[in-house]
C-alpha positions in Angstrom: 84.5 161.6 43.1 81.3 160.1 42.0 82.9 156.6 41.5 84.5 156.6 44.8 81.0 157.5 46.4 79.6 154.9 45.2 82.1 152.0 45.7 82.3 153.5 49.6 78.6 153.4 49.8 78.2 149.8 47.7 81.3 148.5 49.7 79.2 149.9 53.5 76.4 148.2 52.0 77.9 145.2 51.6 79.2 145.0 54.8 76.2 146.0 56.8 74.6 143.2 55.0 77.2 140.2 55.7 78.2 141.2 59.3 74.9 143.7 60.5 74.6 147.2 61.0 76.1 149.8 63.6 73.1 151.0 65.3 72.2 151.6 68.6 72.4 148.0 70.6 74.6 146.1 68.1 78.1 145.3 68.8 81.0 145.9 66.6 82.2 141.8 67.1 81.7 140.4 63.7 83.7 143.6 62.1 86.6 142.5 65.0 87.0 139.1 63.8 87.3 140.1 60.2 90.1 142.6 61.5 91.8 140.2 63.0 90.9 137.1 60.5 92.9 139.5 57.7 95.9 139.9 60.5 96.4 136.5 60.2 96.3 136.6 56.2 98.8 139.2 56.5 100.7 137.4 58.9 100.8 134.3 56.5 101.6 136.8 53.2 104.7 138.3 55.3 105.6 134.7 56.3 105.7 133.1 53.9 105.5 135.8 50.2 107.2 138.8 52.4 110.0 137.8 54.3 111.6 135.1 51.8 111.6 137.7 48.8 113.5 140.3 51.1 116.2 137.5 52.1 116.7 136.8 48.7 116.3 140.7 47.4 113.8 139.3 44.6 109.8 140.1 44.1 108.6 142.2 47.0 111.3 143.8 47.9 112.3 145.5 44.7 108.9 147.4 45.6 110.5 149.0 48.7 114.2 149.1 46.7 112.4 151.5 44.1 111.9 153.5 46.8 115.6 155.2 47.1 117.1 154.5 50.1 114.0 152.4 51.6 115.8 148.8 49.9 118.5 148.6 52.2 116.5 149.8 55.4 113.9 147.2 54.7 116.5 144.5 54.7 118.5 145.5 57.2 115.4 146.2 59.6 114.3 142.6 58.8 117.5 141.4 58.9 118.1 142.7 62.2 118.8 140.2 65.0 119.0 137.0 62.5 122.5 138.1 62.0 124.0 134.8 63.7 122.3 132.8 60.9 124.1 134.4 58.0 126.0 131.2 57.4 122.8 128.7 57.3 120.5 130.2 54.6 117.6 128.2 55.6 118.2 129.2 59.3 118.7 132.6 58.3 115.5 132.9 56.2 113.0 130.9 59.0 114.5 133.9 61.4 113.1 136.7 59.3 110.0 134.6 58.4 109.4 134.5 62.5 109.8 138.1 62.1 107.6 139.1 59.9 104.7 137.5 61.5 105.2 139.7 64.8 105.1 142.9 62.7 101.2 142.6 61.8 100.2 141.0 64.9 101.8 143.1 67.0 100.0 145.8 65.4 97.0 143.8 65.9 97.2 143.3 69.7 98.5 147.6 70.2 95.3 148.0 68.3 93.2 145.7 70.5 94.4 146.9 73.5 93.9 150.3 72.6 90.4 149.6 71.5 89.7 147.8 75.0 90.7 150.8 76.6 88.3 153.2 74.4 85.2 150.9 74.5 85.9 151.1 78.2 85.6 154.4 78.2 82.6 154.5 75.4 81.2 151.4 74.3 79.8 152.9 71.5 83.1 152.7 69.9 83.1 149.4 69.5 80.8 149.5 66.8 81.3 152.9 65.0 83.9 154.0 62.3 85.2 151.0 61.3 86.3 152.0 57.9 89.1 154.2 59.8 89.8 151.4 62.3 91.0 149.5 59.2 92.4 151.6 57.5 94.7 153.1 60.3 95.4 149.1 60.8 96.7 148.5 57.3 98.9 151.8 57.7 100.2 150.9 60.8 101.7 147.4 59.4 102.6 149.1 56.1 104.7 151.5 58.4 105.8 148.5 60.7 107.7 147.0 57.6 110.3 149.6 58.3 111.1 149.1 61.9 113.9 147.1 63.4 113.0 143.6 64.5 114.7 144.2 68.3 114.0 145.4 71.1 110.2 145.7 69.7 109.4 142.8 67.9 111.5 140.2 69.3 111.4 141.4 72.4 108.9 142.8 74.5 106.1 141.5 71.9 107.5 138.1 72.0 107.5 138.2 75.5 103.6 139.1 75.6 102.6 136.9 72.9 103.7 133.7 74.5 101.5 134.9 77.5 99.2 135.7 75.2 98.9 132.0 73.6 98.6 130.9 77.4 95.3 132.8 78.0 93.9 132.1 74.2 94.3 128.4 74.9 91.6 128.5 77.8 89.4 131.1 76.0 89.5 128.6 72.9 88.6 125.8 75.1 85.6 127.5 76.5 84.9 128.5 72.6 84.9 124.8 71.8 82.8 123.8 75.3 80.1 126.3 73.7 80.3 125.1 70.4 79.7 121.1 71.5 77.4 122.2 73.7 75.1 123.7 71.2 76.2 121.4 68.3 74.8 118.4 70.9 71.5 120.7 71.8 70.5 121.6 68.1 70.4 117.8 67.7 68.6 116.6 70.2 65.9 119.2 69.5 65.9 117.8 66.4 65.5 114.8 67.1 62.5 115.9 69.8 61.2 117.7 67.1 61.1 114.7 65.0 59.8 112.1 67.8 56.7 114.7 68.4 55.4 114.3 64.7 56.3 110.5 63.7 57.5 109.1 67.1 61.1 107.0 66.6 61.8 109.5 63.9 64.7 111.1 65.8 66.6 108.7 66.6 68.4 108.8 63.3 69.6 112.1 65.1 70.5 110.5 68.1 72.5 108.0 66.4 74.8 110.8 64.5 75.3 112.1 68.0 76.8 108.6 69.3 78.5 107.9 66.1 80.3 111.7 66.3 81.1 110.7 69.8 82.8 107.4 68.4 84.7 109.8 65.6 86.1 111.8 67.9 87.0 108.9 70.3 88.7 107.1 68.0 90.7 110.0 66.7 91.5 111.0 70.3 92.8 107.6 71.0 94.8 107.0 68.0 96.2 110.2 68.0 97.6 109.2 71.6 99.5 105.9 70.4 100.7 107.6 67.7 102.4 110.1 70.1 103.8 107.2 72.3 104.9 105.5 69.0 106.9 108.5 67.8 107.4 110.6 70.2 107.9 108.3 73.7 111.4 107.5 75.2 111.9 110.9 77.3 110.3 111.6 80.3 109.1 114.8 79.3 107.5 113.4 76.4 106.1 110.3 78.5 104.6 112.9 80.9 102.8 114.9 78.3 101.1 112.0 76.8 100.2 110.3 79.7 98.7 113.4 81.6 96.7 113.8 78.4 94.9 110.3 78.4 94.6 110.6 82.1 92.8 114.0 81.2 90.5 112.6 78.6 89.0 109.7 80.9 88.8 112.2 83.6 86.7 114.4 82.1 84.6 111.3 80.5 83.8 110.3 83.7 82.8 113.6 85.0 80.6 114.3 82.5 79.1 110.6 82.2 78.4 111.1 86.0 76.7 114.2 85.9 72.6 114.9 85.3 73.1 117.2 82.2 76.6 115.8 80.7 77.1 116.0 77.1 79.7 113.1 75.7 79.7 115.1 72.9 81.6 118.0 74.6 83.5 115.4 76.7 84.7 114.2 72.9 85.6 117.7 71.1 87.4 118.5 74.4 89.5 115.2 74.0 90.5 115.6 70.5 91.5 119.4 71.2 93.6 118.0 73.9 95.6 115.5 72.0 96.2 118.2 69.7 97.4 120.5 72.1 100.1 117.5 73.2 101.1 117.4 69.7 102.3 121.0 69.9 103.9 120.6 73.0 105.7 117.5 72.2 107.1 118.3 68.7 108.1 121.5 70.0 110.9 119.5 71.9 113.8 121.4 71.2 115.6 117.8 71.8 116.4 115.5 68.7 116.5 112.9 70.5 112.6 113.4 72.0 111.6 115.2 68.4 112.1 113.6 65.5 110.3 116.6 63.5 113.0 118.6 64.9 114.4 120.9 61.9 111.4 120.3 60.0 108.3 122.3 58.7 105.2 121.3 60.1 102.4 122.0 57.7 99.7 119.7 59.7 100.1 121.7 62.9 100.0 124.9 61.2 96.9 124.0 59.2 95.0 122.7 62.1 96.2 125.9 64.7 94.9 128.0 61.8 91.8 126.0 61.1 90.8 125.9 64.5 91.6 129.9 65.2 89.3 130.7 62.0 86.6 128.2 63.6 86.7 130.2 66.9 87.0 133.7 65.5 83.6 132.9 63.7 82.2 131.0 66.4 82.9 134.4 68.9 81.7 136.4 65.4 78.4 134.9 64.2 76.9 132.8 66.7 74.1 133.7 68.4 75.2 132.3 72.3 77.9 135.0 71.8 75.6 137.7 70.8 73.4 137.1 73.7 76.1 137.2 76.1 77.9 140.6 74.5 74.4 142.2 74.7 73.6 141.5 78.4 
């Protein structure tokens, strides 16, 4: 009992260190995008460790078969609705790798929701007793491992989630407008900082502003005729790409003719955009239009991951955020 009190209190410790403490006038933010950094961990682990072991009946899943009579309901609750794919094993086995990334995350959006609906209620529970909030979240998926895939999973939480990608894609914009628009600020400070003691000194920070401006430019650009040189030749495709470079010389030329534009935001905004037509257009369930069709995409899924882990810590650590959650 002594041990464990001391690796609870060391391990509070710890954490009130790396993410602040719970007192009155905080905000329980940076402890919610840890919760829901390690639900997508566990998403990945069920993905891609998980659900292939359970196909097979190898590694994980003699740890739920040691159990007796939890083997088979683990594989046939994973199993369940991937049935038409028994003949094509590597169908079959992206199936229940699609399902085991809505178990955790659907626990993670019942246990958002519910949250939203308590710190409504009392906002001080959006900073207190976190230890039990993750701990009834790693039960909850634990226990999720045993449900059937349909109506639940790939059902009514498919449904939400694609609505729920809709809205994250704006709030991830305005993540990434905040972001340039402070990136771009903390420079030119810097550089007026600079100028005030040695004058001419900033403009070395100046110059890293232009030449990040040029970056992201020329990875916007050549990102787009890479998309007309492999993806062109439908209309829906055509339409995607186009709209997108329209887009990014639109909002150029908004924020060129404005008083307090920043090309800077103009340019993360651009590159973001090209990516988002990437997605769209390799998700073309059309050989013809796609030729990734079939394939595994490990470039997309590294950059949607990369970018969720930039805005989870943006939304968790910066200090525009903090201001705006305390008001």
């Amino acid at each position: 009992l002594g041990l464990t009190y001391c690796a609870c209190a060391s391990a509070s410790s710890l954490c009130n260190a790396c993410f602040g403490s719970t007192a009155p006038g905080t905000t329980g933010r940076k402890r919610s995008a840890l919760l829901l950094s390690a639900a997508v961990a566990v998403s990945l682990f069920f993905q891609y460790s998980l659900a292939p072991s359970i196909v097979n009946k190898t590694g994980w899943w003699k740890v739920y078969s040691s159990i007796p009579g939890m083997g088979k309901r683990v594989y046939a609750a994973w199993l369940d609705g991937c049935d038409g794919y028994a003949d094509t094993p590597d169908l079959l086995r992206q199936c229940v790798q699609n399902t085991g990334v809505y178990r955790p995350t659907a626990v993670a959006a019942l246990f958002y929701s519910v949250m939203a609906v308590a710190s409504g209620t009392r906002p001080s529970l959006n900073r207190e007793a976190w230890p039990a909030k993750y701990g009834t979240y790693f039960l909850l998926v634990l226990a999720s491992a045993f449900l059937y895939n349909g109506p639940l999973f790939d059902g009514i939480f498919l449904f939400v989630a694609r609505i729920g990608a809709m809205a994250f894609i704006v709030i991830q914009q305005v993540i990434l407008i905040d972001m340039a628009y402070n990136w771009n600020e903390s420079w030119v400070e810097k550089a007026d900082e600079c100028d005030r003691l040695d004058w001419g000194s900033g403009k070395p920070w100046l110059r890293l502003i232009v030449a990040s401006c040029v970056a992201l430019y020329g990875c916007a650009f050549a990102g787009i005729g890479l998309l007309y040189h492999y993806f062109s030749g439908c209309a829906e495709n055509n339409a995607v790409i186009t709209l997108t470079l329209i887009g990014i010389i639109a909002i150029t030329a908004v924020q060129l003719s404005g008083t307090e534009g920043s090309l800077l935001t103009s340019a993360v905004l651009s590159t973001y955009a090209v990516y988002l037509a990437y997605s769209t257009v390799s998700k073309n369930p059309s050989a013809v239009c796609n030729p990734q069709l079939g394939n595994s995409d490990p470039w997309g899924i590294a950059i949607g991951l990369g970018l969720t882990a930039i805005s989870l810590a943006w939304t968790g650590f910066s200090w525009t955020a903090e201001g705006r959650l305390n008001r």
